[in-house]
N, C-alpha and C positions, 0 to 999 in steps of 0.2 A: 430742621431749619426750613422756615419758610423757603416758595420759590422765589419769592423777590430779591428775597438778601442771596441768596444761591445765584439766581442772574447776575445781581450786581457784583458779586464777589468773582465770577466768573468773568465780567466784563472790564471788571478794571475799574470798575466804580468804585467802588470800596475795595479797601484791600487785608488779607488776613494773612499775614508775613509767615511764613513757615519759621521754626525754630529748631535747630541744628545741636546737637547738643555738646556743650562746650562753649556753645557763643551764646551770646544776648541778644533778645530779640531788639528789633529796630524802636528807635525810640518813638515816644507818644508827640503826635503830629504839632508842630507849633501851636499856640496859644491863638486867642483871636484879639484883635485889638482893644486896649485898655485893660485887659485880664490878666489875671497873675496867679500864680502857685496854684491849690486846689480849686479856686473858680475859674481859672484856666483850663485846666485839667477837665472840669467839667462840659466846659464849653468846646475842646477840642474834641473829645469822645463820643459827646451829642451831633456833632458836626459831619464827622467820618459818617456814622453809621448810622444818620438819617432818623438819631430820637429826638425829641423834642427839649430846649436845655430845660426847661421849668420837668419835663418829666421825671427825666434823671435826677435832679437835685431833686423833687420830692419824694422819691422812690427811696434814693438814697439817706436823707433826713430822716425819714418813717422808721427805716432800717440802721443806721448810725448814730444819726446827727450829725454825721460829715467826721465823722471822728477816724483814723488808722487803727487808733488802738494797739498801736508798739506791736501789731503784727500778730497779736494773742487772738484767740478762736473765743466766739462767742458761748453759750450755754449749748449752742443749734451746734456748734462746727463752723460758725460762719465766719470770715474773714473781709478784715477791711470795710471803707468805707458806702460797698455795695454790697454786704453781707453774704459774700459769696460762698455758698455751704460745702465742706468738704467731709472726708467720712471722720465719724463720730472722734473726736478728741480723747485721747487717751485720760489726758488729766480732768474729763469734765466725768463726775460720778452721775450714774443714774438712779441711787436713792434717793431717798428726802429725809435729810436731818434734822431740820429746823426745830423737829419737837421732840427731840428725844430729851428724858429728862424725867417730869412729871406733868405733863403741859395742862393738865383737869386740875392742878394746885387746891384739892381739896383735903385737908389735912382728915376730915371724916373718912374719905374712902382715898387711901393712895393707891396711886395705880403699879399693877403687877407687870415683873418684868415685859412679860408677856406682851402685853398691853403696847408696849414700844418697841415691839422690836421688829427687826428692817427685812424686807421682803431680798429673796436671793436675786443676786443680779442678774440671772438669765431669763428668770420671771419675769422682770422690769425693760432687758431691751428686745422681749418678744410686741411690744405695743408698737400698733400700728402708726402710730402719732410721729414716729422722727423724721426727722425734714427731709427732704428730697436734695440729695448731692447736684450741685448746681456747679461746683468752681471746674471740676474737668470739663464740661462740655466748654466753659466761660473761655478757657485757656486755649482751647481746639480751637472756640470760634475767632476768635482774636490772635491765637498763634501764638500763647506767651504760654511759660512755663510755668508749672503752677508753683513750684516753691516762690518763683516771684512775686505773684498775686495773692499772696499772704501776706507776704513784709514792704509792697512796693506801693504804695498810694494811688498813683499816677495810672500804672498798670491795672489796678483792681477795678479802678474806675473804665478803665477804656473793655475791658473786659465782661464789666457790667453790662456796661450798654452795649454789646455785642448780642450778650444775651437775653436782654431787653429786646431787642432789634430783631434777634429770634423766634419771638413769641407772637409779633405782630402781622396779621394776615394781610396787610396791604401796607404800603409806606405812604404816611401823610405828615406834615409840618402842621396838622391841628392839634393840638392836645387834647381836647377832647375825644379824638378817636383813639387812644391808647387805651384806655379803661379796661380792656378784654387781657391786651397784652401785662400792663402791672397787676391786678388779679393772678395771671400766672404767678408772676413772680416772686409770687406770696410763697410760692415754695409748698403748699397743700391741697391734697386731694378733695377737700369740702369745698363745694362749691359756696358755700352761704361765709364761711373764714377769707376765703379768696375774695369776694367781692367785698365782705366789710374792709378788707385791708386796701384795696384798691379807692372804695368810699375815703376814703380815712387820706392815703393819699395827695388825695383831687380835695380834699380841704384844707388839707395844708397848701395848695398851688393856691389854693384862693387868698387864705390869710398871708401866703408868703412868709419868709421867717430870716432871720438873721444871726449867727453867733460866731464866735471864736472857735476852734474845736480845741481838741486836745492834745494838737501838737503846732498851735497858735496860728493857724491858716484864717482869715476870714472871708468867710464865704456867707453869698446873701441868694436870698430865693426872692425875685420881685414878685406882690401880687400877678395874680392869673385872672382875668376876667372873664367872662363867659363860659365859664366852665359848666356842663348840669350836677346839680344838686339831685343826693340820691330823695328819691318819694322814701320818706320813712314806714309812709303806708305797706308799701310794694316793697321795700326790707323785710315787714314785718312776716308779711303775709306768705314772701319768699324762706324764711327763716322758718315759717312754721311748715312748709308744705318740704321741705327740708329735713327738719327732724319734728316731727310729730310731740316729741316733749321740751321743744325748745318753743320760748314767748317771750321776745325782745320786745315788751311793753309794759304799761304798769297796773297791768286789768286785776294783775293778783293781788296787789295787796290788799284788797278786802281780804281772797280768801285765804291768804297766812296767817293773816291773824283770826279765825273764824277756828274754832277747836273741834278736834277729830273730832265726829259725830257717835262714834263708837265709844269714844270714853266719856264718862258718868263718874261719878263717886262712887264707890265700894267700898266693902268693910276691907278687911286686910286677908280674911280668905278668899275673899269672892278676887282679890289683887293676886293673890299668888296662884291661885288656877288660873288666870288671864298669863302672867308670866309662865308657866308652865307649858301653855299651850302654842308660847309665841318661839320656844325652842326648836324654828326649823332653819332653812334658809336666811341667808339675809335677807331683813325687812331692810327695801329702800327707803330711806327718806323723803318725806314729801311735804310741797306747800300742799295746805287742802284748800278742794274745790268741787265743790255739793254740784253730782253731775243726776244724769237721770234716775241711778236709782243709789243716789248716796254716796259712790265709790269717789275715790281717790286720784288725781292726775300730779304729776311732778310738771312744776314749771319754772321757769328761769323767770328771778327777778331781776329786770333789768332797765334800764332807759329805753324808748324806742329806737335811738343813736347808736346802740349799741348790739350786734347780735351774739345772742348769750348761750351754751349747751348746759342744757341741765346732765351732769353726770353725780349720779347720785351718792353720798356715802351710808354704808350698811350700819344696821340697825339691829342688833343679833344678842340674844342671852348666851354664852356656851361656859365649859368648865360642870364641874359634875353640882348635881341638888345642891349638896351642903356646902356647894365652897364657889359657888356661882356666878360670875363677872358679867357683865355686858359692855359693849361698844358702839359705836364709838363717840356719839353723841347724847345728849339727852334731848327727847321730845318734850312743849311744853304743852299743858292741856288751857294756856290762857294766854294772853296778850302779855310781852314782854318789854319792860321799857328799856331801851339800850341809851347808854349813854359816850361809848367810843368806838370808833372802827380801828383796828391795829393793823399796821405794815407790814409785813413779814417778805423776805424770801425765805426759796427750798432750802438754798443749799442742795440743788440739786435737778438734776433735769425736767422737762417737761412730762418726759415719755414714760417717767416712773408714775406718774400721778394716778392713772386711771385704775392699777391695781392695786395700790398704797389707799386708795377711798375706799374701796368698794370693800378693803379688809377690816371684820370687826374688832380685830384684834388690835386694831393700828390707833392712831388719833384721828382727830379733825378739825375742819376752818371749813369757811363760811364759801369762799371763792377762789380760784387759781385763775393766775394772768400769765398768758405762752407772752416768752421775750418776743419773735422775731416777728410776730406781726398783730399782738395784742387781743389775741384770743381769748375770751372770758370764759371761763367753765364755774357752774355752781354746783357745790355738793350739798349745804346742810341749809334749810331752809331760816332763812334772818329771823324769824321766831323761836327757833329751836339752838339750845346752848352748843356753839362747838370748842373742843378741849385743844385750845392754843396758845392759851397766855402764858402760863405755868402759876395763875392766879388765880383761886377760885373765883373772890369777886368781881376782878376786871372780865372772867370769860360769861361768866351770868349776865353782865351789863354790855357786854362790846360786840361787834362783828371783826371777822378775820379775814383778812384778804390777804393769799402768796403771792409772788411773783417770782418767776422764775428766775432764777438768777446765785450769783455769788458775793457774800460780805466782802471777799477781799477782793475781786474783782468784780464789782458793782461799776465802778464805776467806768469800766470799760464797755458791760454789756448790760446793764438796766438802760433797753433801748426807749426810742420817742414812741413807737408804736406801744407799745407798756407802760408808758407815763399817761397817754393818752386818753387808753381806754381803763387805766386805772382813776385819773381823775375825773373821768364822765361816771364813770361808776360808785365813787366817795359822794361827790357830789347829788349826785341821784338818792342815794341810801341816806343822806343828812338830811337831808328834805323832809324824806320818808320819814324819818324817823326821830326828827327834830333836834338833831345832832349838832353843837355851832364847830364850823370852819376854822377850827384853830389848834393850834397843837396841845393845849388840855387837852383836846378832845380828838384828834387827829394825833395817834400815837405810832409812835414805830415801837418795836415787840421790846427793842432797849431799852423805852422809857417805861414797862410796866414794871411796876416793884417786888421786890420777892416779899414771902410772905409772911415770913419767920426769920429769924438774924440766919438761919442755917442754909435755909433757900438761898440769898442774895447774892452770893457768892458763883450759883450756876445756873442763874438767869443770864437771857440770851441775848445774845448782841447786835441781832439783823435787825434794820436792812444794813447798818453800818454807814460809818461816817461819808460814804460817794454816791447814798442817794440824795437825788438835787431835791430838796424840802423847798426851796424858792421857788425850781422852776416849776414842782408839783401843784405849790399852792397859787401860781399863775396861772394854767392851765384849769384850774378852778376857778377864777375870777375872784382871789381871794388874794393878793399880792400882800407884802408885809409894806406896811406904811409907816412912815416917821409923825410924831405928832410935836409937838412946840411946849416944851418945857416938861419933857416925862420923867417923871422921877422910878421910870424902873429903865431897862431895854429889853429892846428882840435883838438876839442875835439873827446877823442878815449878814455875812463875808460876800463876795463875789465869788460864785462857784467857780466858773472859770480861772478865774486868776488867784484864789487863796489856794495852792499848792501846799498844805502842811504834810511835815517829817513823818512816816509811818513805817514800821516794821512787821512783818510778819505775813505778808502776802504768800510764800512761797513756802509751802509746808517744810520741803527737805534745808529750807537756809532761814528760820524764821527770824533768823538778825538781820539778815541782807534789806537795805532799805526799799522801801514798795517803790514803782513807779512812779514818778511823779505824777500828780494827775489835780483836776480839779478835787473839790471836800467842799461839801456846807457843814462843818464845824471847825471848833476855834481852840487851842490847846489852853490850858489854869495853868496858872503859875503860883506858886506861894510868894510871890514876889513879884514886882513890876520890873522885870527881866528876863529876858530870854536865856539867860543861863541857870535863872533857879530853880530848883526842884518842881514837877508839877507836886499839884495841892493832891491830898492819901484821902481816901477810901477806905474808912474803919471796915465798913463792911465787905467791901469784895476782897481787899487786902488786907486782911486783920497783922498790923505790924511790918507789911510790906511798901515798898512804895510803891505808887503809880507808872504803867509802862505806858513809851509811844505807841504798842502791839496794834493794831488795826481791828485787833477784837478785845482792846481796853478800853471802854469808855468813864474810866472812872477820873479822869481830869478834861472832859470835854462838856462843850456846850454845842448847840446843834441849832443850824437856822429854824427861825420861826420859835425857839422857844423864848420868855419869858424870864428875866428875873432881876429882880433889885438890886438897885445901885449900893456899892459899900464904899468905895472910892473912886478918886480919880487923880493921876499924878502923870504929868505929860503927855504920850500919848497911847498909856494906858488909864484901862477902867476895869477897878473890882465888883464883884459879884458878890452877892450871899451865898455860898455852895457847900454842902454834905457840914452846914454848922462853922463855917471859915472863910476868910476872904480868898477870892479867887484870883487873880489879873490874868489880863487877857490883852493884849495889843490893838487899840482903838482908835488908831490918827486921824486926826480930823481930815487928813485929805486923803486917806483911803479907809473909811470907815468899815471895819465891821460887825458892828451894830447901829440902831436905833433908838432914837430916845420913844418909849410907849409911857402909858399910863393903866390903871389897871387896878383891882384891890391889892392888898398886901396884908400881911399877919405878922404881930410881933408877940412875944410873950408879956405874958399879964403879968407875972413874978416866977423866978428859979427859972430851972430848964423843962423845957416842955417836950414828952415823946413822943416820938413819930412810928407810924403803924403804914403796914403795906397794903390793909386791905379795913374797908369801913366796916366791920362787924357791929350786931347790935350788944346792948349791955344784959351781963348774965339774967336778971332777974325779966327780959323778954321772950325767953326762951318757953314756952309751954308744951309746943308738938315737938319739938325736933331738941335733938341734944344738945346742950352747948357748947359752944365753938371759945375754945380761950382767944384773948384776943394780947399777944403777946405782941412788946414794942419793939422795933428794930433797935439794932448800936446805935444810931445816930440820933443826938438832942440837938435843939433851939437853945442857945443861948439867949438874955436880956441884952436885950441891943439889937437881936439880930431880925434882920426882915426878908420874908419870903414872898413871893408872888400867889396869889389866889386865881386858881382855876374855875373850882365849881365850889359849890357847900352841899352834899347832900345829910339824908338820913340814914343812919348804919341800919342793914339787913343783913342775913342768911338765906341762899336760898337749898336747901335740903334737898339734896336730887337723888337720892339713892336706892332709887329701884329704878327699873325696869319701866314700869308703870306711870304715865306722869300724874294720873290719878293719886299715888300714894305721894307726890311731895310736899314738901310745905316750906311756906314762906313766913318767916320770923321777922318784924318790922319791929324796932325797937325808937327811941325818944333820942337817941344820944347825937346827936351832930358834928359833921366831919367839914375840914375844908381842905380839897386836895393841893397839895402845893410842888410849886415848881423847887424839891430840895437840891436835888444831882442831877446827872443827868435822867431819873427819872423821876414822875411826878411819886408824891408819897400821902398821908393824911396824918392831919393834927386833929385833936378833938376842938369845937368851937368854943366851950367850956375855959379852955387852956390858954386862948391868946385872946388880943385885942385886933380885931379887923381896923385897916385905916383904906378910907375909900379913895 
C-alpha cells in the first residue's frame, strides 16, 4: 500500500471498515447525484478512494465490459466486474482442447494418436504465465470478505478501486496521471504486457463507450480529452529492447514471405539426408530474415498498435526411420496465398499454451490472445501452414487465432481487452494478406466444414454462439449494414438483448438451462413457430434431431452471416439451410436480421452435391497422389438458393515431408463456389449451378 492511501486510511480520510465474521461489511457509500445502480456504484468507489471515475470505468470495461457475470470466475480466476483474480478456479482446466480430433484434416497423412495428445497437468500449471491473485489484498484493502466480492457487484467495484488506489504513487484527480498505476493492474509481471494493457485502456477513456451489461445495468463511459497518446515509435522500440524476439511492426512481411535461403530443390535423396539430419531438438519456427551472414531471427507479426511475443512452436522429425512423423506445422519454401483467418478458443487456460507449442508432438495455430488483458503471442509464422481447422484445405488457405477462453462460457469471459487486440490484429493480417472483412472470410472454427460425410459430425463448435461477431466486426470498422430491397439477409439479433434457450453449459447437469446471457445467433425452426421442431442436420445428426446444446450448432445462424430469403410469413423469415427452409423470428420492430444483397447459386437441373473442401479433378494430379474428392450428405434441391462467398479454383497442396523442398502443389481447371449452406460455409462445383448476381 502506498503511503498516501495508508495516511489517508489512517486519518479518517478514507475509510476501510474492518469485517467481523458473521456480519456484513458496511454498505457501499451513497450514489452521487443523477447516478443509479452500477454507474453509481462506479462513481461512489472512485469517490471514496480518490481514483479518477473515467479510470475505473475504463479499467473496468477493458477487463469486463461492466459485466457481474452471475458471480462465475473468469479463465484467469478473476471475479466480477473489476476482474479481481483469486486462486486458480477449480472448474477452469489448464489444457487446450480445442484441437483434439484430427485438426491437419489431411486424409493423405492422418494424424497419430500421438500427435494429439494433452500434456500432464502439472507440466502446464508449472508456467510462469498465471496471473497474479489480486481479490485478498482487494478485500483487506477495502475490508470486505472475499466470498462477497465474487457474487456482490457493488462490492467488487468499491474493492477495485481500492486496489487501484493501491498502486498509485501519489493521489491526483488527473487521469492522465494514473497510467503507471492501471499498468499494474494488468495483473503481469512483463513490463511491455502491462503497459500495452494500460495503452489500450486510456483509449477507450478517449473513445468513451456505452452498453447494457449482462444483468441489464446501463452504464456509459463519457469521452476523456487530453489524455497522451501512446508514441507507437517508443512502444515499438520499448517492445523490442524488451524481448529481443519480439517486433510490434510490419518491417517483416517482406521477410516471411522471402523463402529460407537454405532450401533449394533436391532430388528426393539429397531430401531425405536433409530430413535425417534435422532429427535433433526442436527446430523453432521462424519468419525469415537475411541477417549478416544468412541466419535466421523469429519475429512477431503484428501492427505497430499492438505489442506482440514471438513464442515459437517446434518443428521436429521423431518416431523411429521407417515409421517416422513430424510436427507440428509445415514450413513453406514459397509465398502462400491465404484466403481466411479462423476464430478459435482453447478451451482452455492461458498458462497451458507455452508448453502445448513448443511440443512436436502436439498441433498448432497461427496466434494466441490472453483473455484478461489481450496479450498477443505468435507461434507459426502466417506463411507457414498451422494444423487447426480439422480441414486440409481450409488450414493451407487460412490463418488461426485462439483465444483464450470457454464455448459454454464465452460469453461471460471473452473479454473487451480480447476483442480488442483481436480485432486490431484480423484487421492488420487482412490487409496483409488481402483478406475481405466478412464472415466468408472471417470464420469461427464452427463454420469450417468437415471433410468427408464422416468427419462432419466431430467438427468443432468454438468460439460458440456468446462470441459478439457484431461487436467484433465494429471494432474492425466493418459494422453489418442493411441495404434497401436485399433479397438475401445478414443475420444481426442485438447481442445484448437476444437471450436465446441454451442447454448444456454445466458438464455434471447438461440439461439444466445455461444462464441467461446475451448470443449473436438465432434458433431454425421447421416452421414459423416457436414451438416447432428445429430444422435436422443429415450430417451431424444422421436420423436424429437437432438439440438447443450450446455445443449444437446444427439449427443455428450466427451474426454477420449470409443467406437467402425462402419466405416470409408475419414476423418470421426463412432461409435456405442444410437443403430446407429455415424460420427464424424476424419482427419488424425488433429485427434480427437485415436485408443484404450479394451473389446467390441455384441449380442448373437435379440436385447438386456439396463438398467440404475445393480439391482439384483426378486427371490434374501428376506429382502428388490423388486425393478422392468425396460429396458430403447434404444436396441443393431445384429451387433452392444459396448465398456466394468466394469462387475459387480447386487445389491440393501435398505437404508430406519434412522437407518443404519435397512438396507439391496440384492446381487443377474445376471451379468451386463456397456457399453459405448451414451454419457452416461449404462448396458446389461452378459447373452445377447457375450464379444470379
Amino acid at each position: 500500500m502506498h503511503l498516501w492511501l495508508a495516511a489517508a486510511l489512517a486519518a479518517g480520510t478514507l475509510t476501510a471498515p474492518s469485517v467481523v465474521p458473521g456480519h456484513q461489511a458496511p454498505p457501499v457509500p451513497p450514489s452521487v447525484p443523477g447516478a443509479s445502480g452500477r454507474q453509481a456504484d462506479f462513481a461512489a468507489a472512485a469517490r471514496e478512494y480518490g481514483v479518477p471515475e473515467s479510470v475505473l470505468l475504463g479499467v473496468s470495461y477493458l477487463e469486463s465490459r461492466w459485466d457481474a457475470n452471475g458471480g462465475r470466475p473468469s479463465t484467469a480466476g478473476g471475479y466480477g466486474p473489476m476482474h479481481l483474480v483469486d486462486a486458480f478456479p477449480a472448474d477452469t482446466r489448464t489444457g487446450f482442447y480445442d484441437a483434439l480430433g484430427d485438426p491437419r484434416g489431411d486424409d493423405a497423412r492422418p494424424m497419430s494418436r500421438s500427435l494429439t495428445e494433452v500434456l500432464s497437468r502439472s507440466a502446464l500449471r508449472t508456467s510462469a504465465s498465471a496471473p497474479r491473485t489480486t481479490l485478498p489484498e482487494a478485500g483487506r484493502l477495502s475490508g470486505v470478505a472475499a466470498a462477497r466480492l465474487r457474487d456482490d457487484p457493488a462490492a467488487n467495484i468499491r474493492a477495485g478501486a481500492a486496489l487501484l488506489a493501491s498502486y498509485q504513487d501519489r493521489p491526483s484527480s488527473v487521469p492522465a496521471d494514473w497510467h503507471g498505476a492501471v499498468a499494474r493492474y494488468a495483473g503481469t509481471e512483463d513490463p511491455v504486457a502491462s503497459r500495452a494493457f494500460a495503452d489500450e485502456v486510456f483509449s477507450v477513456m478517449r473513445e468513451g463507450a456505452q452498453r447494457r451489461t449482462d444483468d441489464g445495468q446501463e452504464v456509459r463511459l463519457d469521452p476523456v480529452s487530453d489524455l497522451p497518446v501512446a508514441n507507437e515509435g517508443e512502444q515499438a522500440e520499448e517492445s523490442a529492447q524488451a524481448d529481443p524476439d519480439a517486433r510490434p511492426d510490419g518491417e517483416q512481411a517482406e521477410a516471411v514471405t522471402q523463402a529460407d535461403p537454405d532450401v533449394q530443390p533436391t532430388t528426393n535423396e539429397q531430401a531425405d539426408a536433409m530430413d535425417d539430419q534435422t532429427d535433433t531438438d526442436a527446430v523453432p519456427s521462424i519468419a525469415w530474415e537475411a541477417g549478416p551472414k544468412g541466419q535466421a531471427a523469429g519475429r512477431a507479426e503484428c501492427p505497430s498498435s499492438l505489442t506482440c511475443e514471438w513464442m515459437p512452436a517446434a518443428y521436429k522429425r521423431f518416431g523411429k526411420k521407417k515409421n517416422r512423423d513430424y510436427g507440428n506445422h509445415d514450413h513453406l519454401a514459397r509465398t502462400r496465398s491465404i484466403d481466411y483467418i479462423v476464430i478459435h478458443d482453447t478451451e482452455g487456460a492461458y498458462q497451458g499454451i507455452p508448453a502445448l507449442v513448443r511440443n512436436p508432438k502436439y498441433v498448432s495455430w497461427h496466434y494466441t490472445i490472453r483473455s484478461r488483458d489481450g496479450h498477443v503471442a505468435q507461434h507459426v509464422p502466417t506463411n507457414d501452414i498451422a494444423w487447426h481447422a480439422g480441414n486440409w484445405d481450409v488450414n493451407t488457405r487460412s490463418i488461426g487465432i485462439e483465444h483464450e477462453g470457454y464455448l459454454a462460457k464465452g460469453g461471460t469471459w471473452y473479454t473487451e481487452a480480447m476483442y480488442r487486440s483481436s480485432a486490431r490484429l484480423v484487421k492488420f493480417l487482412a490487409d496483409k494478406h488481402h483478406i475481405p472483412l466478412n464472415r466468408a472470410h472471417i470464420l469461427g472454427h464452427d463454420n469450417v466444414p468437415g471433410t468427408t460425410p464422416q468427419t462432419v459430425a466431430g467438427m468443432h463448435e468454438d468460439p460458440g454462439p456468446y462470441w459478439d461477431w457484431g461487436h467484433y466486426f465494429d471494432l474492425m470498422n466493418r459494422p453489418f449494414k442493411a441495404v434497401k430491397d436485399g433479397s438475401s439477409v445478414i443475420i444481426n439479433p442485438s447481442y445484448a438483448g437476444n437471450k436465446p434457450r441454451f442447454t448444456g453449459c454445466q458438464t455434471t447437469k447438461p440439461e439444466q438451462p445455461c444462464p441467461a446471457h446475451g448470443a449473436a445467433t438465432v434458433w431454425l425452426h421447421k416452421e414459423p413457430s416457436d414451438t416447432a421442431p428445429l430444422v435436422s442436420d443429415m450430417g451431424k445428426h444422421p436420423g436424429k434431431p437437432s438439440t438447443y446444446s450450446v455445443y449444437d450448432h446444427s439449427a443455428r445462424a450466427s451474426t454477420g452471416q449470409r443467406y437467402a430469403v425462402a419466405g416470409r410469413q408475419g414476423d418470421w423469415t426463412a432461409i435456405w439451410y442444410l437443403g430446407q427452409k429455415a424460420w427464424f423470428r424476424n419482427p419488424a420492430s425488433n429485427p434480427t436480421a437485415i436485408p443484404a444483397k450479394g451473389p446467390t447459386v441455384t441449380p442448373l437441373s437435379g440436385n447438386v452435391k456439396v463438398y467440404g473442401r475445393a480439391y482439384p479433378e483426378k486427371p490434374a494430379y501428376k506429382s502428388a497422389a490423388y486425393q478422392s474428392l468425396t460429396p458430403l450428405k447434404y444436396k441443393i434441391a431445384p429451387g433452392q438458393t444459396y448465398t456466394v462467398g468466394d469462387t475459387i479454383t480447386g487445389s491440393y497442396y501435398a505437404a508430406n515431408a519434412f522437407s518443404p523442398s519435397r512438396h507439391v502443389t496440384t492446381t487443377g481447371t474445376t471451379r468451386y463456389h463456397q456457399i453459405q449452406l448451414g451454419h457452416r460455409v461449404m462448396f458446389v462445383m461452378a459447373k452445377d449451378v447457375r450464379m444470379i448476381s
